[in-house]
C-alpha positions in Angstrom: 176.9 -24.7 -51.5 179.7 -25.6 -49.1 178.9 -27.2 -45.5 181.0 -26.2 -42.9 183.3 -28.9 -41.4 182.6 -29.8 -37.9 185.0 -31.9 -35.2 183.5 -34.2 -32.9 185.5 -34.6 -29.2 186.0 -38.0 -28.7 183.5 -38.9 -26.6 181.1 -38.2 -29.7 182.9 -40.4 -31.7 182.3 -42.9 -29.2 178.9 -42.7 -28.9 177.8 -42.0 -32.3 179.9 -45.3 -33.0 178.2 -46.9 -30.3 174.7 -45.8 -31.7 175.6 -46.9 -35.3 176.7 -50.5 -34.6 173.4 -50.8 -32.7 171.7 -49.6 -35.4 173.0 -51.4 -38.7 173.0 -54.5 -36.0 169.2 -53.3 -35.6 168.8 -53.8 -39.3 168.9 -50.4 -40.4 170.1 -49.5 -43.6 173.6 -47.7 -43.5 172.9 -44.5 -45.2 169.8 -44.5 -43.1 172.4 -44.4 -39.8 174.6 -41.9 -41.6 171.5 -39.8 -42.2 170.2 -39.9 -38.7 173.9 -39.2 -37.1 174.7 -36.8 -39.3 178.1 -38.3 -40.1 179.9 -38.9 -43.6 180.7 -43.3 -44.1 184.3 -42.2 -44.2 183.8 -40.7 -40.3 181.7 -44.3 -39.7 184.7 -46.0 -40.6 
């Protein structure tokens, strides 16, 4: 079971960036943010 690779423009990368920081500074666990925007931790990074 492969998932197919998707590219994000850069203003999602932005914004999903954006939306994590708020959320691990939030308190949310990090594989809960990962979950929710549907991004690897190597894409976070």
């Amino acid at each position: 079971m492969s998932t197919k690779r998707r590219r994000h423009s850069p203003k999602q990368i932005v914004r999903k960036s954006r939306d994590a920081d708020a959320m691990l500074t939030a308190g949310k666990d990090l594989s809960a943010v990962l979950q929710s925007l549907e991004v690897s931790e190597s894409t976070l990074e």
